[in-house]
Backbone as CSV, one residue per row, in Angstrom:
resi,resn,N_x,N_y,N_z,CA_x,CA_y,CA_z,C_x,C_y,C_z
1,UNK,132.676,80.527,93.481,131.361,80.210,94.036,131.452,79.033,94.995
2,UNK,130.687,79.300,96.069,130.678,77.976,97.092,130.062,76.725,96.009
3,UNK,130.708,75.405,96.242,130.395,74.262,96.148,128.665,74.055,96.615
4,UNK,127.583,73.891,96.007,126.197,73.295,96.003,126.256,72.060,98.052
5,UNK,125.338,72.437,98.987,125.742,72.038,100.047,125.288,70.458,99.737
6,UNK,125.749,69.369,100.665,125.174,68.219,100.518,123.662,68.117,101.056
7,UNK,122.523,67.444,101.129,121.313,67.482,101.013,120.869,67.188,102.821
8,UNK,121.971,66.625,103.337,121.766,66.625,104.859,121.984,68.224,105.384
9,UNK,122.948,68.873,104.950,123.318,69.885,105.433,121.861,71.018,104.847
10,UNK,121.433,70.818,103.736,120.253,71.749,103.592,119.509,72.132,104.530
11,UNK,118.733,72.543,104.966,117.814,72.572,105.627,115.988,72.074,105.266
12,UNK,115.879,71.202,105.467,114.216,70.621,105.173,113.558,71.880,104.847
13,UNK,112.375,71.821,103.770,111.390,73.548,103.836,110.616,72.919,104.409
14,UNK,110.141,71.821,105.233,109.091,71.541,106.175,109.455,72.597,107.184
15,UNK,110.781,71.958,108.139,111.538,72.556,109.399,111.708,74.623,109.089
16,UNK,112.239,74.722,107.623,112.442,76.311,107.855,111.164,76.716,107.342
17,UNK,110.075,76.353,107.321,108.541,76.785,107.089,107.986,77.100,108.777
18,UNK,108.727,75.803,109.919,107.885,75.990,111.056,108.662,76.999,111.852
19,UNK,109.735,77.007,111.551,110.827,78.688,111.503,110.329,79.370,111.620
20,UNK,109.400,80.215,110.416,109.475,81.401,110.223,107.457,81.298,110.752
21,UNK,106.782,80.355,110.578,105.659,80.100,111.672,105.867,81.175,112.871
22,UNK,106.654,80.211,113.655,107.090,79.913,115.058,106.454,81.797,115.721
23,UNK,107.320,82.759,114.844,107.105,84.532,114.993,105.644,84.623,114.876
24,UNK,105.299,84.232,114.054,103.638,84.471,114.101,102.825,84.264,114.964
25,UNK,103.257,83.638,115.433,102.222,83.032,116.646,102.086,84.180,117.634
26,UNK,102.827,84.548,118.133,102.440,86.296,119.023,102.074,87.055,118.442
27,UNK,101.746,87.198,116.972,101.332,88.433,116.194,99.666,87.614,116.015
28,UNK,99.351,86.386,115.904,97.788,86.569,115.790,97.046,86.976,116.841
29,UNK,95.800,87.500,117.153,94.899,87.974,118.150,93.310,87.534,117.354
30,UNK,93.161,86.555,118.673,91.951,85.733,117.925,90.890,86.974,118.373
31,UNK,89.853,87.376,117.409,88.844,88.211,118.143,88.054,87.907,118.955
32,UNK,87.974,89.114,119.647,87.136,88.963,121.051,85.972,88.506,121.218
33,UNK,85.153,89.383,119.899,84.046,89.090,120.210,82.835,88.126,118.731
34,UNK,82.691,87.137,119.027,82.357,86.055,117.756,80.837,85.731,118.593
35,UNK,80.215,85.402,117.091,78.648,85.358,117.599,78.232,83.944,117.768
36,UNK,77.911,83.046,118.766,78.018,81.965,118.904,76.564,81.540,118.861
37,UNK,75.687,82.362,118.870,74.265,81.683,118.325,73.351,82.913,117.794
38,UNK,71.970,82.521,117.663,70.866,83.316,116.949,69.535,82.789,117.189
39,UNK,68.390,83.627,117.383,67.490,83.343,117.236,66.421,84.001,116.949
40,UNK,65.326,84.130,117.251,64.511,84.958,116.354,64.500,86.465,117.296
41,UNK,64.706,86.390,118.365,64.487,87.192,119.494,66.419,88.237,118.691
42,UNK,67.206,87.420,119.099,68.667,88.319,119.000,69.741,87.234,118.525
43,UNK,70.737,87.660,119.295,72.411,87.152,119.171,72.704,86.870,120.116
44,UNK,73.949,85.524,120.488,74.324,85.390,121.598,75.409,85.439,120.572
45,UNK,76.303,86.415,121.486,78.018,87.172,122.130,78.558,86.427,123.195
46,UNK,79.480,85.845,122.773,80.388,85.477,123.744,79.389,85.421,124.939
47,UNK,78.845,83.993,124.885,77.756,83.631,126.219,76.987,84.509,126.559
48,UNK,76.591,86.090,126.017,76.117,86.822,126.298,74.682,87.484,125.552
49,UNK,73.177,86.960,125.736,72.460,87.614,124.799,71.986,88.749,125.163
50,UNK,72.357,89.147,123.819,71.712,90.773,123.027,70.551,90.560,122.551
51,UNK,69.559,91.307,122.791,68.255,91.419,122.309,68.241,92.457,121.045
52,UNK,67.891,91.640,120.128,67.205,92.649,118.769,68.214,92.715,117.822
53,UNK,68.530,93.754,117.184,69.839,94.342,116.072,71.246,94.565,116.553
54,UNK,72.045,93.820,116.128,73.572,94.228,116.564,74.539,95.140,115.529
55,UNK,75.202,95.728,115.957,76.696,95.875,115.320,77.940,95.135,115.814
56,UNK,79.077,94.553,115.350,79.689,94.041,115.895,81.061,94.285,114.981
57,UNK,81.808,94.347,116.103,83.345,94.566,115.551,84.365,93.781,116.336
58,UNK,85.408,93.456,115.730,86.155,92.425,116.732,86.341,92.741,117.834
59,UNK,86.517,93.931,118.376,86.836,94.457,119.396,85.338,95.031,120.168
60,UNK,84.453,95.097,120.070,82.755,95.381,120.820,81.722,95.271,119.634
61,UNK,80.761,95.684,120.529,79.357,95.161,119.732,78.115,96.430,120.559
62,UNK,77.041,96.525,119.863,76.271,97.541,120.131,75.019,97.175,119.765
63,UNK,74.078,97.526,120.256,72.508,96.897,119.756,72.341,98.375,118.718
64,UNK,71.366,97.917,117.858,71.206,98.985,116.256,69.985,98.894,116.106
65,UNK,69.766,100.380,116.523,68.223,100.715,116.111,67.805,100.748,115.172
66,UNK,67.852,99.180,114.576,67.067,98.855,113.102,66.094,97.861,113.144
67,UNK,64.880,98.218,112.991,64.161,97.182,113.141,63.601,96.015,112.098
68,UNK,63.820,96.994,110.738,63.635,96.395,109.490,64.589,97.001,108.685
69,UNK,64.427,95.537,106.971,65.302,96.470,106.171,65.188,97.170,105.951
70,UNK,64.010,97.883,105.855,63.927,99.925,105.486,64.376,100.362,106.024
71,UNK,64.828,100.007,107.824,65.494,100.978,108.378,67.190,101.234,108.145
72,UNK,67.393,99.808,107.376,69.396,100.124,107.354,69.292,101.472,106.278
73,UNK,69.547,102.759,106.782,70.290,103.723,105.748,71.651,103.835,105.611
74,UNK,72.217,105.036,105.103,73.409,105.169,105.175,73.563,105.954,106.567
75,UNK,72.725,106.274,107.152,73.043,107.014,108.697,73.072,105.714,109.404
76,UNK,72.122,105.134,109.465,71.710,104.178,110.551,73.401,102.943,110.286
77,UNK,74.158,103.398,109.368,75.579,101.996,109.331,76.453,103.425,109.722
78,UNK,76.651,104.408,109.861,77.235,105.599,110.306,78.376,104.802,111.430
79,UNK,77.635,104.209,112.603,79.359,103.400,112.788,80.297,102.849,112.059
80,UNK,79.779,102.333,111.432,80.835,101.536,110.524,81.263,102.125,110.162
81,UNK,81.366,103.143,109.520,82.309,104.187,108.617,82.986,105.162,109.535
82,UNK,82.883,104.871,111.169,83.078,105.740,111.834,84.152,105.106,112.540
83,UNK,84.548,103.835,112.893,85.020,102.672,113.412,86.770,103.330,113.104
84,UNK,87.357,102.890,114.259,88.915,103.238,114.559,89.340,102.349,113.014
85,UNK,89.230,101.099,112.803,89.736,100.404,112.323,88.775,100.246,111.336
86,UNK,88.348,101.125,110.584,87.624,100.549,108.846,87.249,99.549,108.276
87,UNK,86.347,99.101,108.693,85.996,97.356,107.974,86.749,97.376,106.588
88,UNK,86.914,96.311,106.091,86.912,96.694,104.250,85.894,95.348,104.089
89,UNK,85.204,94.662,104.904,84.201,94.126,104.438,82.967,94.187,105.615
90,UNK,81.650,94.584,105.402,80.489,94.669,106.212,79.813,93.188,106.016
91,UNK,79.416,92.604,107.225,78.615,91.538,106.319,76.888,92.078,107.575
92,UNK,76.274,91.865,106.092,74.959,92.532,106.705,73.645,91.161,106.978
93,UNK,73.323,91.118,108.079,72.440,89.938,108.205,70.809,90.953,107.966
94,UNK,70.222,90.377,106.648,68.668,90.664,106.543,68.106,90.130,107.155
95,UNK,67.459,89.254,107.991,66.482,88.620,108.733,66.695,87.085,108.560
96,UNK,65.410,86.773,107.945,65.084,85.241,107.842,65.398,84.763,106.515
97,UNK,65.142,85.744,105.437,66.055,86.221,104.031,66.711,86.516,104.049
98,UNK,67.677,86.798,102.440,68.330,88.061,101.865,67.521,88.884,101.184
99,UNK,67.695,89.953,101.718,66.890,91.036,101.098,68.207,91.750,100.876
100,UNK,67.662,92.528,99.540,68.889,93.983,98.899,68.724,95.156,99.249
101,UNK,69.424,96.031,99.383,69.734,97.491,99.761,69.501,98.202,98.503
102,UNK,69.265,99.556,98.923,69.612,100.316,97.936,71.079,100.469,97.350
103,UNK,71.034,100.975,95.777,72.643,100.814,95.605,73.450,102.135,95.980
104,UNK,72.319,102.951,96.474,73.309,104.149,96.907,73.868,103.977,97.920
105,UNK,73.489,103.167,99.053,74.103,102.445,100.476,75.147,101.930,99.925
106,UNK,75.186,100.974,98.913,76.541,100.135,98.314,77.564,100.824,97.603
107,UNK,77.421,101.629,96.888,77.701,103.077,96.576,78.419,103.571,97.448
108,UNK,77.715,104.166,98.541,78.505,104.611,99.745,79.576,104.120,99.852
109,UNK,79.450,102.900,100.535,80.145,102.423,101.106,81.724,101.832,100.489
110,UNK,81.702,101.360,99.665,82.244,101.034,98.829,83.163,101.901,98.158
111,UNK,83.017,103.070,98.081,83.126,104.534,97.895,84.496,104.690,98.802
112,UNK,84.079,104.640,99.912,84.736,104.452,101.315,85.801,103.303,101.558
113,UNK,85.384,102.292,100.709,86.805,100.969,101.047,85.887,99.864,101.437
114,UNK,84.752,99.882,101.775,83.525,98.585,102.558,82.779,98.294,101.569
115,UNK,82.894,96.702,101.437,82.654,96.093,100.209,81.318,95.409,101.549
116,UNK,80.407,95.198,100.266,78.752,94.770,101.808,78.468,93.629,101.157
117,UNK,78.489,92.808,102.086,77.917,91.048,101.991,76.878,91.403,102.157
118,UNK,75.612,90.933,101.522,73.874,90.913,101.819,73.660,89.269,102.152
119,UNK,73.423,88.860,103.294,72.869,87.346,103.265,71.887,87.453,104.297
120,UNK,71.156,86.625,104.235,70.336,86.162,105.539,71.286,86.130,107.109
121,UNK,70.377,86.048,108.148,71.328,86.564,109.103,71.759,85.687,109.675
122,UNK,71.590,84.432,109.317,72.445,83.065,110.007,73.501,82.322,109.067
123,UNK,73.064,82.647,107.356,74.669,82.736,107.073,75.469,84.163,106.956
124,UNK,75.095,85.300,107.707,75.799,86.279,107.658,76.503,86.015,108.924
125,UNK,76.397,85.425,110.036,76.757,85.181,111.293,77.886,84.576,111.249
126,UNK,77.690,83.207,110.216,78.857,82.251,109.927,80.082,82.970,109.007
127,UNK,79.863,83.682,108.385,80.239,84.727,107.453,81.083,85.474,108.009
128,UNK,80.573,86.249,109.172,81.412,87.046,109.743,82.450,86.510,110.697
129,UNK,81.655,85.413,111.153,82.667,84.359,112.266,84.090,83.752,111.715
130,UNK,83.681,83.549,110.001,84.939,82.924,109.596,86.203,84.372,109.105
131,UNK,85.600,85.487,108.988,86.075,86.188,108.353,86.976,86.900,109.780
132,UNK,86.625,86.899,110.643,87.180,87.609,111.853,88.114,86.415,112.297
133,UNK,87.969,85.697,111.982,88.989,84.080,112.569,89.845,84.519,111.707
134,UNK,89.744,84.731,110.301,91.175,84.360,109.290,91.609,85.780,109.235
135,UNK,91.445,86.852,110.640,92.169,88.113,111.030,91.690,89.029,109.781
136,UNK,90.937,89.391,108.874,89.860,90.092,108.453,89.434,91.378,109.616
137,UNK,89.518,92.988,108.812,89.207,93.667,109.415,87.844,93.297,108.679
138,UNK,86.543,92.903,109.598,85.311,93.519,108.977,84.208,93.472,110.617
139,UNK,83.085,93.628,109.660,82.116,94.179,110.454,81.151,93.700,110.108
140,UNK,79.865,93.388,111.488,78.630,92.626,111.221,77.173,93.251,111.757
141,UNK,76.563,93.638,110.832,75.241,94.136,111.235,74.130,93.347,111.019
142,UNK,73.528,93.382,111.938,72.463,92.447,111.798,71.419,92.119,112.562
143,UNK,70.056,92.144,111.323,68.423,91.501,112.593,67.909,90.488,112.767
144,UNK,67.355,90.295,113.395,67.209,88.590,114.269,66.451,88.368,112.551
145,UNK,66.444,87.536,113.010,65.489,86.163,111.980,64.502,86.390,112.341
146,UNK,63.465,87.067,113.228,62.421,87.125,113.135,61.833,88.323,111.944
147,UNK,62.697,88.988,111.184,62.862,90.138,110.598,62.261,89.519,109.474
148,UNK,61.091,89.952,108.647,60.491,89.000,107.580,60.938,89.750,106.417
149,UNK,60.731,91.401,106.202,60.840,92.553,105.637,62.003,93.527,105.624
């Protein structure tokens, strides 16, 4: 058996930690598209406001003909389950509340691999912002804050 090396010759696990770093760095892809504000009216996208209900995926975003929570069904999230890349987490913004879904929507989905965050839609915003930063496949639906119901 080789002789145990002397402690200079080791290599630091600080130095072979920023080693094996170093590769990663071309493999992250910060997402494109992160929601940088809210208001009662919509979403601002990447400097860009959307009026009303969004969908959003790291890669685009879509306005969602939902005007209230009665309207999220399991048709009306039909992108999401339709999406190249499969959320495995939805985070759903209710309005100015959290309001709950039916559990057959959660059911669904879930069913499928998409586990559904219910929060209000300004910590669903932050929610989704951190979750798409730490490279998280998910997905964000959501109605302005003016949404009472």
């Amino acid at each position: 058996p080789e002789p145990p090396k002397k402690l200079e010759e080791q290599e630091q696990p600080l130095q072979a930690l920023q080693k094996k770093l170093e590769s990663f760095d071309q493999i992250f892809v910060r997402p494109r598209y992160l929601i940088e504000g809210i208001n009662v009216l919509g979403f601002l996208i990447n400097d860009r406001f959307v009026r009303g209900s969004i969908i959003l995926f790291n890669d685009g975003y879509f306005r969602w003909k939902v005007n209230t929570v009665r309207d999220v069904t399991i048709e009306s999230l039909t992108p999401i389950a339709l999406h190249v890349s499969r959320p495995e987490i939805l985070v759903l913004g209710t309005g100015k509340q959290t309001h709950y879904l039916s559990m057959d929507i959660l059911d669904h989905f879930s069913r499928k691999g998409t586990q559904i965050e219910l929060l209000n839609t300004e910590s669903a915003c932050g929610a989704y912002n951190f979750l798409a930063l730490e490279g998280r496949r998910v997905a964000f639906a959501g109605l302005p804050e003016s949404v009472t119901e």
